[in-house]
C-alpha positions as CSV (number, residue, x, y, z in Angstrom):
1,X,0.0,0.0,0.0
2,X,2.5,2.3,0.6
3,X,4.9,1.5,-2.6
4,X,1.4,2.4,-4.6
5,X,1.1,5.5,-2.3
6,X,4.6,6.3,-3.5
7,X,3.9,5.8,-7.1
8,X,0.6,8.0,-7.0
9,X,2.4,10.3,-5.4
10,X,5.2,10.5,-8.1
11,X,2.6,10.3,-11.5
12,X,0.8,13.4,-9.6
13,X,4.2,15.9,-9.1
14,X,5.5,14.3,-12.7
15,X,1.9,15.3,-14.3
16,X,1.1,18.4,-12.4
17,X,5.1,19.6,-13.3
18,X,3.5,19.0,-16.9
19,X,0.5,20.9,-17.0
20,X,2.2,23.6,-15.5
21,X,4.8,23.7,-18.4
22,X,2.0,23.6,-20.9
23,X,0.3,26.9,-19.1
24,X,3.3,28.5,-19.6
25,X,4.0,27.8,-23.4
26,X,0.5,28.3,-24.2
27,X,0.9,31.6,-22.6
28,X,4.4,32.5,-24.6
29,X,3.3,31.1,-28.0
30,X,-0.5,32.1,-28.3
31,X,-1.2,35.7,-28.8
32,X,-4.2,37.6,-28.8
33,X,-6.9,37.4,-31.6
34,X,-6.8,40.4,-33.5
35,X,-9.7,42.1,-35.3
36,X,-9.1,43.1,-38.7
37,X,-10.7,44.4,-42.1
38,X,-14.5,43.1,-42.1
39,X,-14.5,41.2,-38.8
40,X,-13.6,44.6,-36.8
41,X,-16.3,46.1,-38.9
42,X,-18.4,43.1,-38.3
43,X,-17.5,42.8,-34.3
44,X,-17.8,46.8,-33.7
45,X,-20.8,47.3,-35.9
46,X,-19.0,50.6,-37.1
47,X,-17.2,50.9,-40.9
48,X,-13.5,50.7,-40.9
49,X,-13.7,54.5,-42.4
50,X,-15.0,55.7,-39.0
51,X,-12.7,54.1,-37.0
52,X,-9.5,55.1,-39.1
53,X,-11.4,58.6,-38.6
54,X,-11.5,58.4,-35.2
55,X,-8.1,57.6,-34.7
56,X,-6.7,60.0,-37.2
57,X,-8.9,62.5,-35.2
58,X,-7.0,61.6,-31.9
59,X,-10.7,60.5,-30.9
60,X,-9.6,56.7,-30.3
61,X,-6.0,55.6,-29.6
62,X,-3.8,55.2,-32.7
63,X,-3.4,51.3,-33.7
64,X,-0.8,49.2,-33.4
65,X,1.2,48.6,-36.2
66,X,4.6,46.1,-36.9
67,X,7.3,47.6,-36.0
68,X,9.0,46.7,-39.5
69,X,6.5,46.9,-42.0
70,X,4.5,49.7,-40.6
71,X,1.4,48.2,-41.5
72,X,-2.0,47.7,-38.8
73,X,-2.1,45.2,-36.5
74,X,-5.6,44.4,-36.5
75,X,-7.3,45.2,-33.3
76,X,-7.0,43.5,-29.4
77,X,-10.6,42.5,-27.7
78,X,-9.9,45.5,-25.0
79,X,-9.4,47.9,-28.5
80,X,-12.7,46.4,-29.6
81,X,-14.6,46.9,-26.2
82,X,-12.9,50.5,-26.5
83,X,-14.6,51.3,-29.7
84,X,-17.8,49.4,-28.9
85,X,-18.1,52.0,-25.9
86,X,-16.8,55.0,-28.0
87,X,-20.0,54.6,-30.6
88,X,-22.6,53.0,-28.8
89,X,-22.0,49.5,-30.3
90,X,-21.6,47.3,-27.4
91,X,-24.2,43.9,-28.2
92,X,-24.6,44.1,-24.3
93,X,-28.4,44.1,-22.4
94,X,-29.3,47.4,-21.5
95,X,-29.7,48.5,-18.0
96,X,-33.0,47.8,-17.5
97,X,-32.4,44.3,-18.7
98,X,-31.9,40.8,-16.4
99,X,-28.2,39.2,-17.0
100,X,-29.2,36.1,-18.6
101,X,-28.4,32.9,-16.6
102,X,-27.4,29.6,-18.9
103,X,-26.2,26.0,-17.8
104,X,-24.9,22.9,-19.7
105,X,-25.7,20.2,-17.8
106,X,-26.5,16.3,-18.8
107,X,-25.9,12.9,-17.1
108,X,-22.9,11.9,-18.3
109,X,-19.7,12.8,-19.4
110,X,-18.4,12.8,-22.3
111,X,-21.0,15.0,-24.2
112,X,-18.9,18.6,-24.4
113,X,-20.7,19.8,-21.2
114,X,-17.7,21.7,-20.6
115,X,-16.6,22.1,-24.2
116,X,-19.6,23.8,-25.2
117,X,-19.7,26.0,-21.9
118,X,-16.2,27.2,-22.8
119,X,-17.1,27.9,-26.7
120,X,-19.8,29.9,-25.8
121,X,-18.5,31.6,-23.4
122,X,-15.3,32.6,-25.8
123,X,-17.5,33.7,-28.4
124,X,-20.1,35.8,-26.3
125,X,-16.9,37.4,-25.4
126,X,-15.5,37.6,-28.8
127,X,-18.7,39.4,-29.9
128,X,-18.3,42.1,-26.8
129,X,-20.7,40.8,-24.0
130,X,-19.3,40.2,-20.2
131,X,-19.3,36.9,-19.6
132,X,-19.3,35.5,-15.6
133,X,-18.1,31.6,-15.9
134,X,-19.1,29.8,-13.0
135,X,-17.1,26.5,-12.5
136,X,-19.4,24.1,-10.0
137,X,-17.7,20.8,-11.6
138,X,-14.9,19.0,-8.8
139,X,-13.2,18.2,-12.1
140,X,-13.0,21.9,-12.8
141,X,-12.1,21.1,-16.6
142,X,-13.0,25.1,-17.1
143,X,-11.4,26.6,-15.1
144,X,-8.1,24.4,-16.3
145,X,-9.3,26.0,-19.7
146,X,-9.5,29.6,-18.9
147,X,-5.4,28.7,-18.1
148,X,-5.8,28.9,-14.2
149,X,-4.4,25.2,-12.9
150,X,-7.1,23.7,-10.4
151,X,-5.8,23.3,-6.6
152,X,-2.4,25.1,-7.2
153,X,-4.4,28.2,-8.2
154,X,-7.5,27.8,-6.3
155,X,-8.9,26.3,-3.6
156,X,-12.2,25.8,-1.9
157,X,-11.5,29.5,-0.7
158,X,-11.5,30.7,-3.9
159,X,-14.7,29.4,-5.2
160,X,-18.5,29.1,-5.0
161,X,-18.6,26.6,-2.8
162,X,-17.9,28.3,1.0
163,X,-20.4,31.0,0.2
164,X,-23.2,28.5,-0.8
165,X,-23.0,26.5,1.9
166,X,-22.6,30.1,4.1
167,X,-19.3,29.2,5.7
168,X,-18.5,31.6,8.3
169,X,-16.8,34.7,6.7
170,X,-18.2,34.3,3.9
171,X,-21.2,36.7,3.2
172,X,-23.0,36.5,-0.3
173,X,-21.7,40.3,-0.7
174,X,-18.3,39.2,-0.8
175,X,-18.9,36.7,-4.2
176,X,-16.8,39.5,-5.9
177,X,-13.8,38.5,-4.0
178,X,-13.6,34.9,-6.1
179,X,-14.1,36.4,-9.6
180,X,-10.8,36.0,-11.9
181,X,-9.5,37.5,-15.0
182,X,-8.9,35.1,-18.2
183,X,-7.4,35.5,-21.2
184,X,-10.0,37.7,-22.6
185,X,-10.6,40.7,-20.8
186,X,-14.6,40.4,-20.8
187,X,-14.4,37.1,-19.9
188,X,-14.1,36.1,-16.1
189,X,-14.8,33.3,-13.9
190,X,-15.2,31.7,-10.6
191,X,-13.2,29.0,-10.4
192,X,-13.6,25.4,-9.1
193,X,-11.1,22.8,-6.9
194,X,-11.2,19.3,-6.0
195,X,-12.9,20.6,-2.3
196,X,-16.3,21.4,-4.4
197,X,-17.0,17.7,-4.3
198,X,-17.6,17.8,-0.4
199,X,-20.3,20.5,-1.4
200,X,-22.8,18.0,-2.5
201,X,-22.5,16.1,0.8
202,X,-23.2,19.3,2.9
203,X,-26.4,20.2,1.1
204,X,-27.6,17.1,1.9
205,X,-27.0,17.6,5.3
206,X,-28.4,21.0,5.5
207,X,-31.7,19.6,4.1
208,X,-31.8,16.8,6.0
209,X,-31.0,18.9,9.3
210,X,-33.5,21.3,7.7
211,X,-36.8,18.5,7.5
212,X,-35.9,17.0,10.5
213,X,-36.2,20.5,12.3
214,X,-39.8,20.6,10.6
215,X,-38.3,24.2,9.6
216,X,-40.9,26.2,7.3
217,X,-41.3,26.0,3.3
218,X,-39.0,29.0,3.0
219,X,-35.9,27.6,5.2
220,X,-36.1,24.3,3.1
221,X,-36.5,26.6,0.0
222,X,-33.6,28.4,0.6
223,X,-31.2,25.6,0.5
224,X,-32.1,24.8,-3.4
225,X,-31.8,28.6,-4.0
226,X,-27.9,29.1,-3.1
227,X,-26.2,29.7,-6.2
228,X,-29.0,31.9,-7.5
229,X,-28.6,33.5,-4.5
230,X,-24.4,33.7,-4.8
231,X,-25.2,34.9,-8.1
232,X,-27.4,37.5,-7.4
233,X,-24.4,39.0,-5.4
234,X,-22.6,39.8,-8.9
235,X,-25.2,39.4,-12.1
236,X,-25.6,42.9,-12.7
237,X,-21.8,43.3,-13.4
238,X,-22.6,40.7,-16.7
239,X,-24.6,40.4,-19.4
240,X,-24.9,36.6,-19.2
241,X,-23.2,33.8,-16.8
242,X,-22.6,30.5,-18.0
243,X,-22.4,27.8,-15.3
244,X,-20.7,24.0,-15.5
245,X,-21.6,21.7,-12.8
246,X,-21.0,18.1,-12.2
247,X,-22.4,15.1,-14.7
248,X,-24.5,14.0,-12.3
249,X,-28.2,14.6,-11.0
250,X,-27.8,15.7,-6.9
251,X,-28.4,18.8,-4.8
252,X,-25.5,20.7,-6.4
253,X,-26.8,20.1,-10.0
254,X,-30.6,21.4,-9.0
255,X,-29.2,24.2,-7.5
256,X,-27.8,25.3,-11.1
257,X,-31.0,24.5,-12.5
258,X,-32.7,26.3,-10.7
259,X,-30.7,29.1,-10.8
260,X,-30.5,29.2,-14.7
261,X,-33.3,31.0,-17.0
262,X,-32.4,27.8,-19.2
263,X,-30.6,24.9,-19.1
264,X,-28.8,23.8,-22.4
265,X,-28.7,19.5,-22.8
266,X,-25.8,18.6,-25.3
267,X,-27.1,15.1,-26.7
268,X,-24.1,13.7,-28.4
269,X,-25.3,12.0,-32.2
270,X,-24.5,8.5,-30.9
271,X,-27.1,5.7,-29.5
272,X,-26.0,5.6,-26.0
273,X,-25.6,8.9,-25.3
274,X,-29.3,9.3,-26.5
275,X,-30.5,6.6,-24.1
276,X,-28.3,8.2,-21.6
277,X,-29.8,12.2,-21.6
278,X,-33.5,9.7,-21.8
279,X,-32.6,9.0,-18.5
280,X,-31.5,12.1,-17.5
281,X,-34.5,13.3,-18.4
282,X,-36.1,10.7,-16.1
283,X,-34.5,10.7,-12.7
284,X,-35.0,14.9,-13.5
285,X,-38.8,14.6,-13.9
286,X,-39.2,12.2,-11.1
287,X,-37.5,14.9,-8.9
288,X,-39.4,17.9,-10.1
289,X,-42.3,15.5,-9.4
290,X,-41.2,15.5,-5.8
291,X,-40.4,19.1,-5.4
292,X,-43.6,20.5,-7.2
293,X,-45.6,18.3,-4.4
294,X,-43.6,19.7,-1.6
295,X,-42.7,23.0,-2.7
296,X,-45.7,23.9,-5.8
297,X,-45.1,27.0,-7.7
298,X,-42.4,28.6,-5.4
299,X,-39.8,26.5,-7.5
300,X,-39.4,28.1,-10.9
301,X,-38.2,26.0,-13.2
302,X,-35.8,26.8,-16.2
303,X,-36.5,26.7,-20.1
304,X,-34.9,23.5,-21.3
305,X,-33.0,23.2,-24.9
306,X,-31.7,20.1,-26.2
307,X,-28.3,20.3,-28.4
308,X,-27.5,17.7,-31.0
309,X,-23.5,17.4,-30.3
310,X,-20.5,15.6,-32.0
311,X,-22.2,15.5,-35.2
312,X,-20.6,13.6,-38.0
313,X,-22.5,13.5,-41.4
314,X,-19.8,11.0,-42.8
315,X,-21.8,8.4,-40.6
316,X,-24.6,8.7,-42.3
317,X,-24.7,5.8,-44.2
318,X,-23.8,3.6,-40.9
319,X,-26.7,1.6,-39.7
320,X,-26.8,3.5,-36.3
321,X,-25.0,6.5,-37.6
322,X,-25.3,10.5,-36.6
323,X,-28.1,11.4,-39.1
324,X,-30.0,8.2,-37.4
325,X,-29.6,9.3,-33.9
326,X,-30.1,13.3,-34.3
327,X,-33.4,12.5,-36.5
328,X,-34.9,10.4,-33.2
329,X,-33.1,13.2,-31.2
330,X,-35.8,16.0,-33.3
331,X,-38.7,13.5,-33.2
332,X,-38.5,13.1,-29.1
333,X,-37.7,16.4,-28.1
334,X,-39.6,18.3,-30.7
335,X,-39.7,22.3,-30.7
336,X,-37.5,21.8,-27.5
337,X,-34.1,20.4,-29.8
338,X,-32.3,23.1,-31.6
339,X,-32.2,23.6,-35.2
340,X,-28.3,24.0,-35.3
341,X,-26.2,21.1,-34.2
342,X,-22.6,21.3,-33.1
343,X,-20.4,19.1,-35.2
344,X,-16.8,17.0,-34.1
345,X,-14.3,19.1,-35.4
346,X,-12.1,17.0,-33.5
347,X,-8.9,17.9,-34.2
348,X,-9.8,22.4,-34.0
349,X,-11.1,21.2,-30.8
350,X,-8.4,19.3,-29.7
351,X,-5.3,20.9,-30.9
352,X,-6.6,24.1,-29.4
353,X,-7.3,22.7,-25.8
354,X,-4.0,22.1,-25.3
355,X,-3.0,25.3,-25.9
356,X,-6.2,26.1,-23.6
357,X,-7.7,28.3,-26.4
358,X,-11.1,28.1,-29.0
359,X,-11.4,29.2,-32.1
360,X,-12.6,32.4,-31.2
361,X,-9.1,33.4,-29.7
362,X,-6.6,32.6,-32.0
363,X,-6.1,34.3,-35.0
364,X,-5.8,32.7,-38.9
365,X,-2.9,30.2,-39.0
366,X,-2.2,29.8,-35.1
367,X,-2.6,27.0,-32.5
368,X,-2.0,24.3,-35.4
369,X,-5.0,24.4,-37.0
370,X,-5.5,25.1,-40.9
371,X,-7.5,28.3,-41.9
372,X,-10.1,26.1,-43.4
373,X,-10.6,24.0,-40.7
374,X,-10.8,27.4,-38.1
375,X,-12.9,29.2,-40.9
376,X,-15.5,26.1,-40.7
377,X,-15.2,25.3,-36.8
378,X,-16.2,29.2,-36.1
379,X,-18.9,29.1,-38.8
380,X,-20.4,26.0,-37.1
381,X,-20.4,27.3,-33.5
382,X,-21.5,30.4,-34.1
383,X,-24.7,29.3,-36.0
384,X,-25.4,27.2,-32.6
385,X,-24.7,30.3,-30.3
386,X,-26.8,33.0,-32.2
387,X,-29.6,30.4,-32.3
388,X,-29.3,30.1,-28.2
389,X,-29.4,34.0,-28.0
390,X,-32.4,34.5,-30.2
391,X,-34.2,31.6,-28.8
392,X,-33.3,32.4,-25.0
393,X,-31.2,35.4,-24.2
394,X,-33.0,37.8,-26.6
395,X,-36.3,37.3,-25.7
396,X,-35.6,38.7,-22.0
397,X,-34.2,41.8,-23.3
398,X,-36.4,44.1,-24.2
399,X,-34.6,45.9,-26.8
400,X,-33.6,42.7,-28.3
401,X,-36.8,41.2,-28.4
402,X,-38.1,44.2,-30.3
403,X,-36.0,43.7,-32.6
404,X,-36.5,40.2,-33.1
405,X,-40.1,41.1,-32.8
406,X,-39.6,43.3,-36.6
407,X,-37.2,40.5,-37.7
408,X,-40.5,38.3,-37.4
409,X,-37.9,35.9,-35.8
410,X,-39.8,35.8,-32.2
């Protein structure tokens, strides 16, 4: 027992030396996406002629340029935020608006919970909202992708968990305290650490102590309410927060559900991950069942979208093949499954994690990945991600449902 104690103990220094390493080159060797020719136009919703104006005007900073050639640089994310706020442009909710609340949750891994969390995350902040991630998964595979290293970084401290379970020193109002920068400079996040595991266990306890107490509707409520709660503490400095949780169905994970406006259910295109979000769907309607008895109309539940994932039409033609799966997947789940469906693009997807970036950072040519495959990848998810902020982000913002409203998309 303690030679394998030993040996554990060596893989973990050996592997954690490694990812360590990997934080750093990713950091030396990736630079920042830079805006250029129609996608600043595009990104800023202003014509390049203004914003050359502007500069030449000494109204906005001049650009960057290389040093050798002379010629523009393209634009940062902060020098498109800059010019988004300079002419009005900023795709944001107004004032009067809610922050928009989103989770991707399903029963198993394996699915791109986290992947698709992260992607549209990056591109909400590639477009100019301000994005709050909120890692709730012990795993805390985001947070390792927003390049902050899980447990050497963070802690229980430094995440949700001690202010949901109301540890002592650690008021709602202080939730600010755990928010960290990431790569992007509109996109933050509250980390996760190993210690988030224990959280689910202590809810349960709370409950328990909370029944056995015959405490009132509102006291049991309250304990199903904590990261809305938490969240509440910090919403107004976002337009929308995406939250990760576990791959599971427990305290923790109705907590997110019911703090989300809607909860987004990546269905990988394969048999047994169909079967799999089936059940998910049943053990979650058997405990809405339960809840709804106990606590009736005082537990809002969340809109719920269902996401065809890992798409491959090349399967096609296979008896149980993608286009096989994601047809049953329409004919179940109806006006409830998206139109768009995220496809593999394995190796975009993969090449890029290591260098803990997505498409939407990188510019043409970098991270290893051909401009075709980057051109299609981005095409792809933003398709999927313009059709969750019609379908559920818009149509809480007055302004943007207005215009959807003349679009005659909602």
């Amino acid at each position: 027992m303690r030679k394998d104690i030993e040996n554990i103990n060596d893989y973990l220094t050996r592997g954690h030396n490694l990812t360590r390493n990997i934080k750093d080159i990713a950091n030396q060797k990736m630079p920042p996406r830079r805006f250029k020719g129609k996608d600043l136009s595009d990104v800023t919703g202003v014509t390049l002629s203004r914003i050359y104006m502007a500069e030449k005007e000494g109204r906005l900073p001049a650009p960057d340029v290389d040093e050798v050639t002379r010629r523009r640089l393209g634009c940062t994310m902060q020098q498109v935020l800059n010019i988004q706020d300079y002419f009005g442009t900023s795709p944001g909710r107004s004032v009067n608006d809610e922050p928009v609340v989103l989770s991707f949750t399903n029963f198993k891994g394996g699915c791109w919970k986290t992947t698709t969390s992260w992607y549209a995350g990056s591109y909400l902040a590639s477009c100019g909202y301000r994005v709050l991630f909120v890692d709730l998964d012990p795993q805390a595979s985001l947070t390792l992708n927003c390049g902050i290293l899980p447990d050497f970084e963070t802690s229980h401290e430094t995440s949700l968990g001690p202010f949901i379970l109301e540890e002592e020193g650690y008021k709602e109002s202080l939730v600010s305290n755990v928010i960290h920068d990431t790569y992007v400079p509109n996109l933050k996040i509250i980390p996760s650490s190993l210690q988030l595991a224990g959280v689910e266990y202590s809810l349960s306890n709370a409950i328990s102590h909370s029944r056995e107490s015959h405490e009132n509707i509102s006291k049991r409520l309250h304990w199903f309410h904590r990261v809305r709660d938490c969240l509440s503490e910090v919403k107004y400095d976002f337009d929308i927060i995406i939250v990760d949780g576990t791959p599971t169905l427990g305290l923790l994970p109705l907590n997110i559900i019911f703090a989300s406006h809607a909860v987004i259910v990546p269905v990988p295109t394969e048999i047994t991950d169909f079967a799999s979000t089936l059940a998910f769907c049943d053990l979650y309607k058997e405990q809405a069942e339960v809840l709804y008895d106990f606590f009736g109309e005082k537990l809002e539940s969340p809109d719920m979208l269902f996401l065809p994932t890992r798409f491959s039409p090349s399967e096609k033609n296979a008896t149980l093949g993608s286009e096989f799966v994601l047809d049953q997947i329409r004919k179940t789940f109806g006006t409830s499954c998206m139109q768009s469906v995220i496809k593999k693009h394995e190796s975009v997807v993969s090449n890029l994690s290591l260098m803990r970036r997505t498409v939407f950072d990188i510019n043409p040519g970098d991270g290893n990945v051909s401009r075709e495959a980057r051109k299609k990848a981005i095409a792809n998810f933003e398709t999927v991600f313009d059709e969750i902020l019609e379908r559920v982000v818009f149509p809480k913002w007055s302004s943007k449902k207005e215009q959807l409203e003349v679009q005659g998309i909602y």
